[in-house]
C-alpha positions in Angstrom: 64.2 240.2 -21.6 64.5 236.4 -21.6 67.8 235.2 -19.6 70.3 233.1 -21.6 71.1 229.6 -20.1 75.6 229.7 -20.2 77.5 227.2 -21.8 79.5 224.2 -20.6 82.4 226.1 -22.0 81.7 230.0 -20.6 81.2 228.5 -17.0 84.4 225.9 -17.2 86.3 229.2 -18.4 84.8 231.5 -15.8 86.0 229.2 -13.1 89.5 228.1 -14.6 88.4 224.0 -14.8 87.7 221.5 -18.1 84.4 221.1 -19.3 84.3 217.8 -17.8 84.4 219.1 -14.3 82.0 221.5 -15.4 80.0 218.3 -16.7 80.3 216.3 -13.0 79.4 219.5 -11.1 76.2 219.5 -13.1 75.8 215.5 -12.4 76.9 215.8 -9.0 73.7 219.0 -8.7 76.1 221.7 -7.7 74.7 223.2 -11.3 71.1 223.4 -12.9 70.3 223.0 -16.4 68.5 225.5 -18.0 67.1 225.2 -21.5 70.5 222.9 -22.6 72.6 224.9 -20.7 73.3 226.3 -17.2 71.3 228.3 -15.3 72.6 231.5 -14.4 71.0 231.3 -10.8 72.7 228.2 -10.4 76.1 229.6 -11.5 75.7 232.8 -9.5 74.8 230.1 -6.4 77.4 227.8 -7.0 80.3 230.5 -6.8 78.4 231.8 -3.3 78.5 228.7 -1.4 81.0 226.6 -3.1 84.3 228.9 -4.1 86.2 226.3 -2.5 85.6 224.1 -5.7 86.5 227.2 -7.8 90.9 227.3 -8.2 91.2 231.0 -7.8 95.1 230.7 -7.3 95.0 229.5 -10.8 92.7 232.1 -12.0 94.5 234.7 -14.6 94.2 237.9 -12.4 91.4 239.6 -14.4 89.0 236.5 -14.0 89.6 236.5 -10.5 89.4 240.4 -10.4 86.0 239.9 -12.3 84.6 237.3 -9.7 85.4 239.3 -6.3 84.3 242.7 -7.9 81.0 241.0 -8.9 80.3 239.6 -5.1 81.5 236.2 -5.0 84.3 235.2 -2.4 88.0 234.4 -2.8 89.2 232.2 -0.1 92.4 232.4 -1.1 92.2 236.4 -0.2 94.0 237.7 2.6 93.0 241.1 2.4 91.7 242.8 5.8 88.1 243.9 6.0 87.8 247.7 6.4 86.4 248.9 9.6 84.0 251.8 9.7 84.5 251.9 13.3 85.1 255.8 14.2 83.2 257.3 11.0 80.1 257.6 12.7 81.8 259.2 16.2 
């Protein structure tokens, strides 16, 4: 199955920003084209090592429920990492 490049529009409403921020993160590289859209990779890569630049405060809770559950970090979190520490004693 042949991966689908995302739209301007799916990504600037994934991340809660216009589609003209969408359009300078592309110029500025933080985004890869990908047959007239965005690469996939390059979204998945861009929420990894950038989620400052993604507003999650701003987020409706869903969206942001959708990007944490799918692996990609909320800074704005302040929820404690579990411990396994005594499960294996």
């Amino acid at each position: 199955m042949e991966h689908q490049p995302l739209t301007v529009s799916q990504v600037a409403h994934d991340i809660g920003r216009s589609r003209t921020t969408v359009q300078r993160l592309l110029k500025s590289g933080y985004l890869r084209r990908f047959k007239g859209g965005i690469a996939e990779s390059s979204f998945e890569a861009f929420l990894r090592e950038h989620p400052h630049l993604v507003p999650y405060t701003k987020l409706p809770p869903a969206q942001r429920e959708w990007l944490v559950l799918n692996g990609f970090p909320d800074p704005t979190a302040s929820v404690k990492v579990p411990s396994v520490r005594g499960l294996l004693e």
